[in-house]
N, C-alpha and C positions, 0 to 999 in steps of 0.2 A: 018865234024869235026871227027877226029879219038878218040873217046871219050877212048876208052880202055887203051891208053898212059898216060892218064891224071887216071884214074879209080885203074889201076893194072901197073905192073911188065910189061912194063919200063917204069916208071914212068918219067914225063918231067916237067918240072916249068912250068905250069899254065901262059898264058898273063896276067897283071894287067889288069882291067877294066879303066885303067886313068894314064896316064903320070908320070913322078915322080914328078914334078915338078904342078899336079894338086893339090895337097893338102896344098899349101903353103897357108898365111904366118905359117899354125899350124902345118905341122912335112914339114921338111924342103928337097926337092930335092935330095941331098946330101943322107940326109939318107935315104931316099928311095930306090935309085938307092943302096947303100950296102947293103941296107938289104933284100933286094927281089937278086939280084945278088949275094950277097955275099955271105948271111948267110941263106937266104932259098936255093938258089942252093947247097949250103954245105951240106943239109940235105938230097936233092932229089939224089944228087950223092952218097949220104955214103950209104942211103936205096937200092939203085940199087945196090952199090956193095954188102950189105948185102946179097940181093937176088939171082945175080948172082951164089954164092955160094949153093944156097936152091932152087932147082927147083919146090922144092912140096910147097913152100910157093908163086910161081911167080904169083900164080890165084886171090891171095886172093887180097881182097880191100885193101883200106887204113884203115879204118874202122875197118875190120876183122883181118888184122896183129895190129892194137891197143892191139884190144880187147884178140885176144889171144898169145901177147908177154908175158905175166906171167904163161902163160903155157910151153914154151919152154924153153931148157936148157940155162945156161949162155958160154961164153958171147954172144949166140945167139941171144936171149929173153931180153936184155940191148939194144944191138944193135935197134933191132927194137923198142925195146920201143921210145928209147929216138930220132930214126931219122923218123920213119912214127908218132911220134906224134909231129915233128919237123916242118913235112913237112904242118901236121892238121891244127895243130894250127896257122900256118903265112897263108896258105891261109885263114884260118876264122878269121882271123883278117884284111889280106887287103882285102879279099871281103865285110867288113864289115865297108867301109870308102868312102865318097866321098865329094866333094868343087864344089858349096854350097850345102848345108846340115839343113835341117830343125834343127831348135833350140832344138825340144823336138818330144818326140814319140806321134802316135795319133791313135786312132780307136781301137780295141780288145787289142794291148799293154799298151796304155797310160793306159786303163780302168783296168788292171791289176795292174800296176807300182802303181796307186793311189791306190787300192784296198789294196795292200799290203802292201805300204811307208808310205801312207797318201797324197805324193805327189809326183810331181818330181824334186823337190829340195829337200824330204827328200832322196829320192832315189838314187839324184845324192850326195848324202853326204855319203851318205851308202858304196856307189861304188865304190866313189874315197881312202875311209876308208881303203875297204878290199885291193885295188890296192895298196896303200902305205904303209901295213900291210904285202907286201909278201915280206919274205925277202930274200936279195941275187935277183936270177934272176926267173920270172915266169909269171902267168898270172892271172888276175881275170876276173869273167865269168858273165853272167846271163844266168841263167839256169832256163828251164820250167819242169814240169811234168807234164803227160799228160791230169792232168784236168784243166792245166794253172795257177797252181799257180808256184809262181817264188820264186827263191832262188841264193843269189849271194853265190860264192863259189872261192877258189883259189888253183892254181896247180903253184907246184914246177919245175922250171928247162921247159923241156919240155912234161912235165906229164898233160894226157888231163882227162877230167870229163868226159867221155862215159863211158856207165852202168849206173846201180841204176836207170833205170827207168826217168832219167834225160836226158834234150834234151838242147843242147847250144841257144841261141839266140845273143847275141853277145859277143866279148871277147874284152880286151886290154890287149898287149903284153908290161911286165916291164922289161923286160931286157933291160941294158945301153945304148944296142946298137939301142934300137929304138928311142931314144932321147937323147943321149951325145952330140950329134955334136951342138944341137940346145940350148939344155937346161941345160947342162953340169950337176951335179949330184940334180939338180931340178924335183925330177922327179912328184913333183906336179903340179908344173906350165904345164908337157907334158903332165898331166891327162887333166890339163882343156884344154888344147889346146884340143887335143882326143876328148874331146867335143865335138865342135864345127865341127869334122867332122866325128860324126857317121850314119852310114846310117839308120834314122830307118825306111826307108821303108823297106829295106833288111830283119831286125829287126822286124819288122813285120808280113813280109814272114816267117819266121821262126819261130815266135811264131803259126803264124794260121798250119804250114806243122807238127807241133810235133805230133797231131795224126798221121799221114802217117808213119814218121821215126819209131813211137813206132811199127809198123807192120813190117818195117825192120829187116829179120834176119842178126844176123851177127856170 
């Protein structure tokens, strides 16, 4: 596996882990296939041509052109903001999905999720809360730091939560186009579909790896 294409500068769309049409009846085929094809390939191709232009930028991560797109001039530093956190945040959201799917989280997360909610129905009230609270188009996150306590948070547009010492552990993407076809502007009923197929073993994995990442330069 040529890991560098997928890592840095030239960047390539990522295979899904599962068919488009695996996640049904809760986000529907259709929109899968556009939205991984249509509107993440949009992002991988704007970022590559961003880069093309920037040779001294082709090395860096995905992670690293994030993180230091506010240090670069405009419309440089726009560009890469809004297309390497384009590209972030749709893979950590489909890697972050699969049919069937455990009903709820278990083991070092659930133990958190209750720690902090009281439960996981307070938790999932919480979530769906901020998710329907963002407005226009974006994402709402669960976010760990590194002693594991959790914090739900939301980003505008394609604006990601990296820094502050804060580590992702899963997202949902609100934007229309990830549930119009199905849900038309319901965009609660797509939360709880979402639901129903989030991975949280994935979810898991990423809450135990956030001391590692916190070692991560970037």
């Amino acid at each position: 596996m040529n890991h560098r294409r997928s890592d840095c500068y030239e960047f390539e769309n990522t295979p899904l882990p599962y068919a488009f049409n695996s996640l049904e009846p809760y986000i529907d085929a259709k929109t899968m296939e556009l939205h991984y094809n249509r509107h993440l390939q949009a992002y991988v191709d704007n970022l590559n041509a961003a880069l093309s232009k920037n040779p001294g930028l082709q090395k860096a991560s995905l992670e690293q052109l994030i993180m230091m797109a506010c240090r670069l001039p405009n419309p440089l530093g726009t560009q890469i903001r809004n297309n390497a956190g384009g590209v972030y945040n749709h893979r950590f959201y489909f890697a972050g999905l699969r049919n069937p799917a455990h009903a709820q989280p278990s083991g070092c997360l659930e133990k958190a999720i209750e720690g902090t909610y009281g439960s996981f129905e307070k938790f999932r009230e919480a979530f769906k809360a901020a998710a329907m609270s963002v407005f226009g188009s974006g994402y709402a996150w669960l976010m760990s730091d590194l002693n594991g306590r959790l914090r739900i948070v939301t980003t505008a547009n394609q604006d990601t939560p990296l820094g502050n010492c804060l580590y992702p552990i899963l997202n949902i993407d609100v934007w229309e186009h990830a549930y119009y076809l199905k849900h038309y502007n319901k965009r609660g009923d797509y939360i709880d579909s979402w639901f129903r197929v989030v991975n949280w073993d994935w979810a898991e994995r990423n809450y135990l790896e956030r001391g590692k990442k916190g070692g991560e330069k970037t």
